[in-house]
C-alpha positions in Angstrom: 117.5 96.0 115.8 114.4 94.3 115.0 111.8 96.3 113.2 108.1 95.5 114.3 106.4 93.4 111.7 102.8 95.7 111.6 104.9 98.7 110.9 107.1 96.7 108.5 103.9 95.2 106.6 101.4 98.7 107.2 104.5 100.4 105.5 104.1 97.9 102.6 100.3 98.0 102.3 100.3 102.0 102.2 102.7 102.1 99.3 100.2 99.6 97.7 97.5 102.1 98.2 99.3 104.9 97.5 100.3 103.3 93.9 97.2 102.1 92.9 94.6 103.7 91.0 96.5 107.0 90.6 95.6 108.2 87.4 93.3 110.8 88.8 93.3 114.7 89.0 95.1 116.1 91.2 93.1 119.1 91.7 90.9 118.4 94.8 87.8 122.1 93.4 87.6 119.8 90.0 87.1 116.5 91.9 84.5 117.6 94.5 82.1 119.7 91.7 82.8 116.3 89.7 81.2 114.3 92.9 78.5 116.5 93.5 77.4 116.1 89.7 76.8 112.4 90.2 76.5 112.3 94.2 72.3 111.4 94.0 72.8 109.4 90.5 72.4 105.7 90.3 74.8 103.1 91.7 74.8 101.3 88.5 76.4 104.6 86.9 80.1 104.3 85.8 80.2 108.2 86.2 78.6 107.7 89.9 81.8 105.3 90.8 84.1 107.3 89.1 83.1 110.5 90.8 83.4 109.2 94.1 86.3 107.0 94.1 88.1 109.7 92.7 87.7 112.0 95.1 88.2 109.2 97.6 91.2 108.5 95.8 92.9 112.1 95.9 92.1 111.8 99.5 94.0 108.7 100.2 97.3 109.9 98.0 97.5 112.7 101.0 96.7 110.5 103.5 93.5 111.4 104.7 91.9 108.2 105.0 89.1 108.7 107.4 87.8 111.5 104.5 88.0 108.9 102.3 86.3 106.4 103.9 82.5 107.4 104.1 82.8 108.2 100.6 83.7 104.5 100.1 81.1 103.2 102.0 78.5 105.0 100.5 79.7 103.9 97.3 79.8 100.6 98.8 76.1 100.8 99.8 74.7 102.2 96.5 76.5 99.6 94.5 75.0 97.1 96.8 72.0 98.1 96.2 72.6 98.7 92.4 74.0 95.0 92.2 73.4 92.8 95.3 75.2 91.9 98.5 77.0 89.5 96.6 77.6 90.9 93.4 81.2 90.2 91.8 80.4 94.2 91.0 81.0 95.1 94.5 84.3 93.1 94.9 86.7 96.5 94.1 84.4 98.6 96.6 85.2 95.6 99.5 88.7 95.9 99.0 88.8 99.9 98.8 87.2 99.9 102.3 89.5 97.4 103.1 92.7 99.3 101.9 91.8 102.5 103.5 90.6 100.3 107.0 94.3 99.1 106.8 96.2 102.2 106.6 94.4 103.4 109.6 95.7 100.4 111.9 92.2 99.0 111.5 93.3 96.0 110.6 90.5 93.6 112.0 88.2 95.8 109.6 90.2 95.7 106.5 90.2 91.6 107.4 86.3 91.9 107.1 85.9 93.4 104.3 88.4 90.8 102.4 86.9 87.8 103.9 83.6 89.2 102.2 85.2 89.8 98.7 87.0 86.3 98.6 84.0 84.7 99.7 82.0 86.5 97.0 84.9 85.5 94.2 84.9 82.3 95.4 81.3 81.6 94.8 81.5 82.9 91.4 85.0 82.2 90.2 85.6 78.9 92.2 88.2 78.4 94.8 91.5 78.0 92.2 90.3 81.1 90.6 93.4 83.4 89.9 91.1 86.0 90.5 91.2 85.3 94.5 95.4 85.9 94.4 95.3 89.4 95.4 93.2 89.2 98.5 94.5 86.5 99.7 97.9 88.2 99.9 95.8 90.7 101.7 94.3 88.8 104.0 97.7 87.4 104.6 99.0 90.8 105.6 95.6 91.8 107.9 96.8 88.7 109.9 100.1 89.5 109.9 99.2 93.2 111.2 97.4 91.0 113.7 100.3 88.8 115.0 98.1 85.9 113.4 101.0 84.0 111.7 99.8 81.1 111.5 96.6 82.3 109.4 98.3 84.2 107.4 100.4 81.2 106.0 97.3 79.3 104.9 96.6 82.6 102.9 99.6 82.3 101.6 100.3 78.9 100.8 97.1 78.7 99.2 97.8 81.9 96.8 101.2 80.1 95.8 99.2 77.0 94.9 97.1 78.8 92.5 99.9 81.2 91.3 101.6 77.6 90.8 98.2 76.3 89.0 97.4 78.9 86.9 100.9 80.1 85.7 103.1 77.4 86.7 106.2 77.3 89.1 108.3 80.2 87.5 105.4 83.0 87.9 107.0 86.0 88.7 104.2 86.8 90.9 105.4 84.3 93.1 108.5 86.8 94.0 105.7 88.8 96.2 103.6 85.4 97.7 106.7 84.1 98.4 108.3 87.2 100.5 105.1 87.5 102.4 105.3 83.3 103.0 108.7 83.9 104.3 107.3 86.8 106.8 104.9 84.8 107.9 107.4 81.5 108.8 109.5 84.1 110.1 106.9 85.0 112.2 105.8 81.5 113.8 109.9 81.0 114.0 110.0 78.8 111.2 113.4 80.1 110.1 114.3 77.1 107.8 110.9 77.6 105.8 111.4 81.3 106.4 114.8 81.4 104.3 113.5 78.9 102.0 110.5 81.0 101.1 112.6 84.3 100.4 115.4 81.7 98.2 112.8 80.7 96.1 111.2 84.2 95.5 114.6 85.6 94.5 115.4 82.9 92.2 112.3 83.4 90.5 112.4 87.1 90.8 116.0 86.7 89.3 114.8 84.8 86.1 111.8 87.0 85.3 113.4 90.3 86.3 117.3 90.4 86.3 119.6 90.3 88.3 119.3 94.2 89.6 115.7 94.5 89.4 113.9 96.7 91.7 111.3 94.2 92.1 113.9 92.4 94.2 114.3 94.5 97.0 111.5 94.1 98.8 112.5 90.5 99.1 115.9 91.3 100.2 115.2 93.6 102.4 112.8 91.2 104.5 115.7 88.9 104.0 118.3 91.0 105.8 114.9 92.2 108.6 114.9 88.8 109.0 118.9 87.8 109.8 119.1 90.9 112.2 116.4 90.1 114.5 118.2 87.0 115.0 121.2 88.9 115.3 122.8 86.9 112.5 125.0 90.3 111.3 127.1 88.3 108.6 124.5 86.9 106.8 122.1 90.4 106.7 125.3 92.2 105.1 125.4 91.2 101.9 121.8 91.0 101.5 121.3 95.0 103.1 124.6 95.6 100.5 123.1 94.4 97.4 119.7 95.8 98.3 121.4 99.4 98.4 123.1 98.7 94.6 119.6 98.0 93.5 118.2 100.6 94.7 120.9 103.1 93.7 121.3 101.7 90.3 117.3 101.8 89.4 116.7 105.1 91.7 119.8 107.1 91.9 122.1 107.3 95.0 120.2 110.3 96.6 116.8 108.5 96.2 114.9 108.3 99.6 115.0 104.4 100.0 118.5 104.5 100.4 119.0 106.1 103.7 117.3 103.4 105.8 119.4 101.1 104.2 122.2 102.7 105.0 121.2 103.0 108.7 120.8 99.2 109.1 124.3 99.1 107.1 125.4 101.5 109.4 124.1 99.5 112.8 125.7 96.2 111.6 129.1 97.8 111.2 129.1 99.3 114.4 127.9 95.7 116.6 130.6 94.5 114.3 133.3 97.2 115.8 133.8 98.5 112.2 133.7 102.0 113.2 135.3 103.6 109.9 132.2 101.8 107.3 130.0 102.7 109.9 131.0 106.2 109.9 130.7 106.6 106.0 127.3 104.6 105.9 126.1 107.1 108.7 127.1 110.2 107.1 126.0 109.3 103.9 122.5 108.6 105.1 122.3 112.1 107.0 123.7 114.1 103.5 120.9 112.4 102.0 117.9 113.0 104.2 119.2 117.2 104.7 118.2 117.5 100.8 115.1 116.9 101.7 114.7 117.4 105.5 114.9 119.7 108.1 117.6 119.4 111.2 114.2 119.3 113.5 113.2 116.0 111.4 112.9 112.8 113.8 114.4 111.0 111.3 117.2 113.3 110.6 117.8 114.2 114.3 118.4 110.1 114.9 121.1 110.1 112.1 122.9 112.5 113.9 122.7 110.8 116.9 124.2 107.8 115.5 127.0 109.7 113.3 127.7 111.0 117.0 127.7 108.2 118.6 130.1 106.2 116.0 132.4 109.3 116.3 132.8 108.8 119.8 133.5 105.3 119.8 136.3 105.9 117.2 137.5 108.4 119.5 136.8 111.5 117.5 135.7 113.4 120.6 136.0 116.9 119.3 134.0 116.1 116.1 131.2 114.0 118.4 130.7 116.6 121.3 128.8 119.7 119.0 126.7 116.6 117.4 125.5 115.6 120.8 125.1 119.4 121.8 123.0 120.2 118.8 120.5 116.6 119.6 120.4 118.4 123.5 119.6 121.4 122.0 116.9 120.2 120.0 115.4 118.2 123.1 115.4 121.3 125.3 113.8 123.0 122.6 110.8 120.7 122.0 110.6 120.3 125.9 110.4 124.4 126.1 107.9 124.4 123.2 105.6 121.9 125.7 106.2 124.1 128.6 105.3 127.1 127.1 102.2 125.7 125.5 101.4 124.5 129.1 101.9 127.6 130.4 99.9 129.8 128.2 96.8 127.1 128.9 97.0 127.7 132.8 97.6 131.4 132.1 94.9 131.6 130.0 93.1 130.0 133.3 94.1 132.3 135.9 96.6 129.7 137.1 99.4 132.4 137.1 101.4 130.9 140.4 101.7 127.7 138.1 102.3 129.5 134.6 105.0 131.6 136.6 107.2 128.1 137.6 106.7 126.6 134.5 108.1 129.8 132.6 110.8 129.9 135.1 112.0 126.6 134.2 111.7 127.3 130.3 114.0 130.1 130.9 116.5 127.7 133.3 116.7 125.3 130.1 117.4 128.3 127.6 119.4 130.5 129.4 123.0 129.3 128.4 124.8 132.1 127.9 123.2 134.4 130.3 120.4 136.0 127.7 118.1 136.2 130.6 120.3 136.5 133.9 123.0 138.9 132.8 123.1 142.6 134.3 124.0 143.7 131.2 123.1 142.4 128.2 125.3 141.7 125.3 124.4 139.7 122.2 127.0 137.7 120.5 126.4 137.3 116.9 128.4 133.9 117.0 126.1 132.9 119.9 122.6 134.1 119.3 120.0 133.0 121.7 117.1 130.4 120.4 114.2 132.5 118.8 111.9 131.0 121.0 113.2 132.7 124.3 111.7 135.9 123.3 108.5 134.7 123.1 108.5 132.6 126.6 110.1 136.3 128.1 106.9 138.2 126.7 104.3 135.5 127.6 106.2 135.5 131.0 105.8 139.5 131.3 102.1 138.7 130.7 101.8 136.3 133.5 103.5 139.1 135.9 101.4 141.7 135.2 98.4 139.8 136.2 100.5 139.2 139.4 100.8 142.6 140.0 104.4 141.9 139.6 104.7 144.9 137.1 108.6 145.9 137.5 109.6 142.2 137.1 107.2 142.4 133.8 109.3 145.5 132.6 112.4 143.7 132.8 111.5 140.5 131.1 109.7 143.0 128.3 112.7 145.0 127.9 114.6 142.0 127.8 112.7 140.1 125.0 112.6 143.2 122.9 116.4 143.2 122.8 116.2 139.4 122.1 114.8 140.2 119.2 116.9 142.7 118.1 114.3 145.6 118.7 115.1 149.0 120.3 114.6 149.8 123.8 111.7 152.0 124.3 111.4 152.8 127.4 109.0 152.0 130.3 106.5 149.7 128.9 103.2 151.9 127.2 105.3 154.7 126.7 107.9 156.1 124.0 110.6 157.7 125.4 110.6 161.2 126.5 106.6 161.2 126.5 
């Protein structure tokens, strides 16, 4: 039940990069002959930062961080140049590198490059500067990522000091400090402090927001995190429940954020034997994520698993058993995708006696209905065979001819080609009545 805590708080930091600094074009040609313009201009150049962190930016939006990140540092190192090593100037280049560092796990980097920038604010701006709030909530999180609790609530407690300083104790700001503070107690199992942290945000959050304000679901949602992995299921309802009438009141109900909230709402009903809500919250999840997703989707693929699995426990074999066939299905059908790539390789290699068992055994997991095996071959439109298996027959047929095995190629050619739905055509290399 419990959700790691570096995917939980890499999720959030992504979704920080992703909505910052987004007013860019979106059209990659444009960006790049923008770049190159100012590429070799000076670092003291506004058009020489703006050419490069937006291309770097337009990167990161499609998540191709490691693109982005030389063209970072080299703005990094020009500006240094341009300004000094410990130029307030270079403060937003530290913490670029750092974002992009974090969304790539490198979470020891990102830390680096923080330390850097509050050290360099905090030499200028002094050390109750308002300025130092943001990366010190970042530096929380790279310790966090880093299973360095501890740490990470002297960030924190220090960023709700000067939140507290600057703006006093009702700073809506403090909604965020105060959800991270309540990670991080969570973390060092501090779950007094913990729930006292995230009570505090929400009241605040409550005053300067409203009482359905988006802005307080990140709060509850760690909140409910939070009661689950200590399995307290009564408590995390109500706060999963009015998390998911935020969201669908300020997003819509078919809004992506709703589904894993529905899963957890789903989970807690069934430890809780409630097999009917769990049902609902289950199914409504999966009609949700098909609008946008595929049946292959992991995502989608677990849902069905679970709506299957609460089926069965409320006895509704007949509806469970084709949900649990279509998840084997799936499985074989990844597993046959890995044999066959396998096979190809050692083919391609001249390993043919290995190839040969390994299409064998694709066939085996396929071969339900007798596609492969039968005497005489008869395709059921009701039943039709999985469009792969044509392509592992004729790979196969490959593989046999090499072996000199060319009769048993001829079949599994002949074989394929009505698989497919193509005509016979005879021996294989000739048309019929050549």
């Amino acid at each position: 039940m419990r959700i790691g805590l570096t995917c939980m708080i890499a999720l959030g930091v992504t979704g920080l990069i992703l909505g910052q600094n987004a007013a860019f074009d979106n059209d990659e040609k444009s960006l790049r002959e923008a770049y190159e313009k100012v590429k070799n201009a000076s670092g003291e150049s506004p058009e020489f930062a703006k050419g490069y962190r937006n291309l770097a930016e337009h990167l990161c939006a499609q998540s191709r961080y490691s693109e982005a990140e030389p063209l970072f540092a080299k703005l990094l190192e020009e500006r240094e140049h341009a300004f000094g090593l410990n130029s307030v100037e270079i403060v937003p280049d530290l913490n670029d590198l750092a974002r992009v560092a974090f969304a790539q796990m490198k979470f020891g980097v990102a830390d680096g490059y923080w330390r850097r920038g509050l050290q360099i604010l905090e030499n200028s701006a002094g050390k109750q500067a308002k300025e130092l709030i943001g990366i010190l909530e970042n530096l929380a999180r790279a310790s966090l990522a880093q299973d360095k609790a501890t740490e990470a609530g002297k960030f924190l407690r220090r960023a709700v000091a000067i939140r507290e300083k600057v703006n006093g104790a009702e700073d809506p700001g403090l909604t965020t400090t105060l959800d991270l503070l309540g990670k991080s107690y969570a973390a060092e199992s501090k779950d007094s402090e913990a729930e006292q942290s995230w009570a505090r945000g929400l009241r605040i959050g409550e005053k300067a927001f409203g009482q359905a304000s988006l802005e307080l679901a990140p709060p509850l949602d760690s909140l409910a995190q939070f009661y689950l992995s200590r399995q307290r299921y009564a408590d995390a309802t109500p706060a999963l429940r009015r998390e998911l009438s935020i969201r669908e009141s300020a997003l819509g109900p078919s809004d992506s954020t709703i589904p894993p909230v529905l899963d957890q709402l789903g989970s807690v009903f069934y430890l809780d034997k409630k097999y009917p809500e769990a049902a609902k919250a289950y199914e409504r999840a999966l009609f949700i994520r098909l609008k946008s997703t595929s049946n292959d989707h992991p995502m989608t693929r677990l849902n069905v698993e679970k709506v299957a699995e609460v089926y069965a426990a409320q006895g509704r074999q007949a509806e469970a058993e084709p949900l649990f066939r279509q998840l084997l299905q799936a499985q074989e059908s990844e597993t046959v995708t890995s044999l066959l790539g396998l096979a190809k390789l050692l083919a391609s290699k001249d390993r043919n006696t290995e190839a040969e068992g390994l299409f064998k055994l694709s066939i085996a997991i396929l071969d339900t209905k007798g596609w492969v095996t039968a005497k005489r071959f008869v395709l059921n439109p009701a039943e039709p065979p999985p469009p792969i298996l044509a392509d592992v027959l004729d790979n196969y047929a490959g593989v046999l001819k090499k072996m000199k095995k060319k009769g048993d190629a001829a079949k599994m050619e002949a074989r394929a080609r009505q698989l497919g739905g193509k005509p016979e055509s005879g021996p294989v290399g000739k048309k019929r009545g050549a």
